[in-house]
Structure formats: C-alpha cells, structure tokens
N, C-alpha and C positions, 0 to 999 in steps of 0.2 A: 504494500500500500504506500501511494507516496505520501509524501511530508509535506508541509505546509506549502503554498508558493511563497517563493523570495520574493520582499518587497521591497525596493529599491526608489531612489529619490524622482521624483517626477509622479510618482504613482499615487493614482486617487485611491483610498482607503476608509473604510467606516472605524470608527472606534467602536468595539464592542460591548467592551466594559468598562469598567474602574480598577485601576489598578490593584492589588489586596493592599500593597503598599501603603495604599492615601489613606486606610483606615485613623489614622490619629492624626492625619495632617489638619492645618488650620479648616475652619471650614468654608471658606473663603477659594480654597484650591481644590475643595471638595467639589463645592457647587461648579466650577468651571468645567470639572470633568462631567457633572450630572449635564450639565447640558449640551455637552460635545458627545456623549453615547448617542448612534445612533447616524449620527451625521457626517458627510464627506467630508474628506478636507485632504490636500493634496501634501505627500510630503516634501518638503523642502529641504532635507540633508538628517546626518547621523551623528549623534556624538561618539566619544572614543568609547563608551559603551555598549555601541547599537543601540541605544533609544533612539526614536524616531523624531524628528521635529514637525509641527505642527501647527500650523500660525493657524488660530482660533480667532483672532480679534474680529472678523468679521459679522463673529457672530454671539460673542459673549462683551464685549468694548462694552455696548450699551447698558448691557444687563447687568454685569459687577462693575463696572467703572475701568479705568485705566485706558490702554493705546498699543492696538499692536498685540493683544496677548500671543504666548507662542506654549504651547504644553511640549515635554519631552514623555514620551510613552516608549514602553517594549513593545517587539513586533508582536507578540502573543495576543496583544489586546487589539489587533488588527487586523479587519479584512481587508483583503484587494479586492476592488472595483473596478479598476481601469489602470491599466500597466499605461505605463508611460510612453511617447510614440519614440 
C-alpha cells in the first residue's frame, strides 16, 4: 500500500486537523488553527523541520487581528488538493 503523497511547496493542501501539539498553546493560536481546519491554502516553503508554511492571513487577519498571519504545521495534518504545476 502506498504512503502518503509528498507534499511539496506550491501545493494547495486542506488542513485537517489540529495539531495534538497546540493542546496547551495560548488560545489565541488555538483559534487560528480552529479556523484554518478545513480550508485550502497553498504552501509557501518548509522549515528545517519539515513543517509546512502557510500564510493564513487571508483568512483569519480579520477575525483574530494582526497582518499576514502565517501557521507552521507537519505534513500529517495535510491533505493534497492540487500538486503544484
């Protein structure tokens, strides 16, 4: 059976969950995740962990405040939607 697909920068992707990790995080960084479940967003590069970047501002700026938010997520909590051309 295969593995997951590789997801690589350019690639539109849903978030699926919430990390286990954010469990005790503020909840300020909670809520940004509760509303990025679900929804696309393209990725934009990798830190030297493999987490994923994710410029969310489009769609959370309004809602919690700030400019430009950007979330770092693992690929596990990602599907691919549209591989990059």
């Amino acid at each position: 059976m295969p593995g997951p697909e590789r997801i690589l920068a350019g690639d539109q992707v849903r978030l699926v969950a919430i990390p286990r990790q954010l469990a005790g995080a503020p909840a300020e960084t909670r809520r940004v995740f509760e509303l990025c479940v679900g929804q696309v967003f393209t990725v934009a590069g990798f830190d030297s962990y493999g987490h994923a970047e994710l410029n969310v501002g489009p769609l959370v700026d309004v809602l919690v405040g700030g400019f430009d938010n950007t979330i770092w997520v693992e690929t596990e909590y990602l599907e691919k939607v549209l591989a990059s051309q």
